[in-house]
C-alpha positions as CSV (number, residue, x, y, z in Angstrom):
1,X,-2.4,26.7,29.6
2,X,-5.7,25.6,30.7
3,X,-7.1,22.2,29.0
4,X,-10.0,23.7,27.7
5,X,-8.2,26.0,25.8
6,X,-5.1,23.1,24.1
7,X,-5.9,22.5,20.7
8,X,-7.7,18.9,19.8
9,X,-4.9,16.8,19.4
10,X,-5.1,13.4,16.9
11,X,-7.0,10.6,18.0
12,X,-5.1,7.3,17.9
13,X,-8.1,5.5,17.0
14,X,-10.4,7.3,14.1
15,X,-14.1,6.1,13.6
16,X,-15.1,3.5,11.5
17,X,-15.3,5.1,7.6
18,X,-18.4,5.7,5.8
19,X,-19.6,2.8,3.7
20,X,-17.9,3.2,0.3
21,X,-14.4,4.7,2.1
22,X,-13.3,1.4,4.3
23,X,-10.4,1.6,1.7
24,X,-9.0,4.4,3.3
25,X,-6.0,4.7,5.9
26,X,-7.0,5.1,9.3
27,X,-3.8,7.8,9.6
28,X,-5.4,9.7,6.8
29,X,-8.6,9.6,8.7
30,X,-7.4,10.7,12.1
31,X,-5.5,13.7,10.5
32,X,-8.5,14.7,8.5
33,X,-10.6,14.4,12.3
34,X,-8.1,16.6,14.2
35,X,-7.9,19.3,11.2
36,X,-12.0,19.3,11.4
37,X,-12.1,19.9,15.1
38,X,-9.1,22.6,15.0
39,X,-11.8,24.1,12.9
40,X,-9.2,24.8,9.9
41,X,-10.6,24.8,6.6
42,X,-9.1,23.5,3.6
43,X,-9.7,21.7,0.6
44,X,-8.0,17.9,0.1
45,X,-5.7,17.4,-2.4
46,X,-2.8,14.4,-3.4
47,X,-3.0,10.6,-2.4
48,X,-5.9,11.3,-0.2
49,X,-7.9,12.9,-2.4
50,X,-6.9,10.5,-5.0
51,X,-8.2,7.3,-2.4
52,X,-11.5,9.3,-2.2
53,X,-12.0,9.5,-5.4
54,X,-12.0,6.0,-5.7
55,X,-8.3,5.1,-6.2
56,X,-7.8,2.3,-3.9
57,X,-4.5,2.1,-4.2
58,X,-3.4,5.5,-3.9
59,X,-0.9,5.9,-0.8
60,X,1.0,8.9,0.5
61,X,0.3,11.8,3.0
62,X,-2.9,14.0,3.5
63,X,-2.0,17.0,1.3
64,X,-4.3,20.0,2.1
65,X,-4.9,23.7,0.4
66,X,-5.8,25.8,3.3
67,X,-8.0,28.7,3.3
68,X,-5.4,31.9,3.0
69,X,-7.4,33.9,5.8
70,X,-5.1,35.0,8.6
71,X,-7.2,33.2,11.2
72,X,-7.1,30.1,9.1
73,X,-3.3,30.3,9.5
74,X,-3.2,31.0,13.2
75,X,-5.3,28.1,13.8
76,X,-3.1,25.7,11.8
77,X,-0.2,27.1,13.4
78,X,-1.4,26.7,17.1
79,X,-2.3,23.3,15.9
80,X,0.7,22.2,14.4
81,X,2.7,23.1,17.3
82,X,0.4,21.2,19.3
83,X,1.2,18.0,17.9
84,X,4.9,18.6,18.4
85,X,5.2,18.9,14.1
86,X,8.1,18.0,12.7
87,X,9.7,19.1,8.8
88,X,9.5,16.0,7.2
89,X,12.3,15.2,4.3
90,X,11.3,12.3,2.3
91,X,13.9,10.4,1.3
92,X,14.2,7.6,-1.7
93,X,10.5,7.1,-3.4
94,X,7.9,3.4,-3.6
95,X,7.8,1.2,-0.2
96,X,11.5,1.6,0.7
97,X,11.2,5.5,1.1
98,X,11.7,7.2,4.3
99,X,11.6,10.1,6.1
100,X,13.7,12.2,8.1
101,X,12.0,15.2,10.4
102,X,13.7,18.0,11.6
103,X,12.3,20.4,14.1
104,X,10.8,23.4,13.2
105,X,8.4,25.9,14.3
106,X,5.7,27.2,11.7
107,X,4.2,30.0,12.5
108,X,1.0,31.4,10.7
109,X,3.6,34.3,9.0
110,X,5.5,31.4,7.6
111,X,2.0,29.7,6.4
112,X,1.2,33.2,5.1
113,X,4.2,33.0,2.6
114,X,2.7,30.2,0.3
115,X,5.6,27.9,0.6
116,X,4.6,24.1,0.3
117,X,5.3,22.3,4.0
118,X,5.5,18.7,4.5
119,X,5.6,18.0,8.6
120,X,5.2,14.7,10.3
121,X,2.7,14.9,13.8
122,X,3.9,11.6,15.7
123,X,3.1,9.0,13.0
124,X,0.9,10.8,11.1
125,X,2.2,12.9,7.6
126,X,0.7,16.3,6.2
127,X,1.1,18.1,3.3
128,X,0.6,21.9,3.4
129,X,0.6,22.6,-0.3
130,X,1.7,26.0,-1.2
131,X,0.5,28.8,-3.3
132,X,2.4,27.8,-7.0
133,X,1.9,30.0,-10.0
134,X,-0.1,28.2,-12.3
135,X,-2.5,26.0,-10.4
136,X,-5.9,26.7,-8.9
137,X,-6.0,28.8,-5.6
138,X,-8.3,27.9,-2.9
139,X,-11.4,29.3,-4.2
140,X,-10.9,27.8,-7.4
141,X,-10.4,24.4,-5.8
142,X,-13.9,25.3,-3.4
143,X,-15.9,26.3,-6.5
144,X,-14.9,22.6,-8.0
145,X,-14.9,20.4,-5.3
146,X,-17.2,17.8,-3.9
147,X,-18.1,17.3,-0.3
148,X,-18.1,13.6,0.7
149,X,-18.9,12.3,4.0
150,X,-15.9,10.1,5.2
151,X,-17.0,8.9,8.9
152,X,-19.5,10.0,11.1
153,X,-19.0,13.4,11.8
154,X,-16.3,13.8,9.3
155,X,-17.0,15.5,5.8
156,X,-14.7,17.2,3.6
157,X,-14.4,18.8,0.3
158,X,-12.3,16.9,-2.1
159,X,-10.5,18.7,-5.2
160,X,-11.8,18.1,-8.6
161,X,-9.5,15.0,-10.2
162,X,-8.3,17.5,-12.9
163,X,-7.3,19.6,-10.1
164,X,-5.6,16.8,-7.7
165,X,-3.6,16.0,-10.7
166,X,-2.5,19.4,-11.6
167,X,-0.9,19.6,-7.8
168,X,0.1,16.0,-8.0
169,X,2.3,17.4,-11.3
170,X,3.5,20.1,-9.2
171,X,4.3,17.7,-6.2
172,X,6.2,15.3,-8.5
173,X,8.1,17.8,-10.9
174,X,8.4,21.1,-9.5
175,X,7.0,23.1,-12.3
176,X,3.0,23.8,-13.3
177,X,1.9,21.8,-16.2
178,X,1.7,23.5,-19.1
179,X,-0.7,23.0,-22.0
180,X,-0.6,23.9,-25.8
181,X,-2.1,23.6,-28.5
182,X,-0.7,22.9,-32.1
183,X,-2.7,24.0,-34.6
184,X,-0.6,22.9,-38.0
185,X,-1.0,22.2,-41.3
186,X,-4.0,20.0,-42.2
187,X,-3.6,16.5,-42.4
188,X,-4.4,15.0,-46.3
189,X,-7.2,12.0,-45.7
190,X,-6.0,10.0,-48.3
């Protein structure tokens, strides 16, 4: 394979961050750098989002919503397997979690399918969220977010905080949120 044609691969030093976003991890930033110059578009989503939003001390992997085009996909794919990805299963939860990886080799059929992905690239953690029942589809997520300029060069579109929660639910319990309302009987004032 000829160099010009390899995939950007993550930088091991990231710019400096936009004044306002010094808070944020450097791993986040270097991710969110090589998925901007692989040209893949998504929308951010989980602890990053979170941290953007102005949670200083939200912590945890870049979690992304791609775009479900098929060229999206591939592009994810051949990037992914560039950085020699890795299944990631967390193990244990707070600071003394860890994580085992496992080889694996994702494919833009398997991205296609909707399933949630959690790889590790060297030192570096992504989410790939899936396509849950229930929660906002890209689109949705696009229409709602805000585009924030995280380092020179670097801007991304950040999930609405109603929506970041709703996949943070998903994340932590497995099922979509679900909302009622009661209507009963009327409450005496007295």
């Amino acid at each position: 394979m000829l160099l010009r044609h390899r995939p950007p691969g993550i930088e091991s030093v990231p710019p400096k961050p936009s004044k306002g976003f010094e808070h944020l991890d450097q791993r986040w930033i270097a991710v969110l750098r090589w998925l901007q110059a692989n040209r893949i578009e998504f929308v951010l989503v989980g602890a990053a989002a979170r941290a953007v939003r102005g949670e200083s001390d939200a912590h945890g992997p870049v979690a992304i919503v791609p775009s479900p085009y098929r060229r999206n996909f591939e592009r994810l794919a051949r990037a992914l397997l560039s950085a020699q990805a890795r299944l990631r299963v967390d193990t244990g939860e707070g600071d003394s979690a860890g994580a085992e990886t496992m080889p694996v080799k994702i494919t833009a059929e398997k991205l296609v399918r909707g399933q949630r992905w959690t790889v590790r690239c060297g030192a570096h953690d992504l989410d790939i969220e899936g396509r849950p029942e229930g929660v906002p589809r890209y689109q949705e997520l696009l229409y709602e977010a805000v585009r924030f300029e995280l380092a020179p060069e670097l801007a991304v579109e950040v999930a609405s905080p109603e929506d970041i929660e709703q996949y943070d639910h998903v994340r932590r319990t497995g099922e979509v949120p679900e909302f009622r309302v009661a209507r009963g009987a009327s409450v005496d004032p007295r």
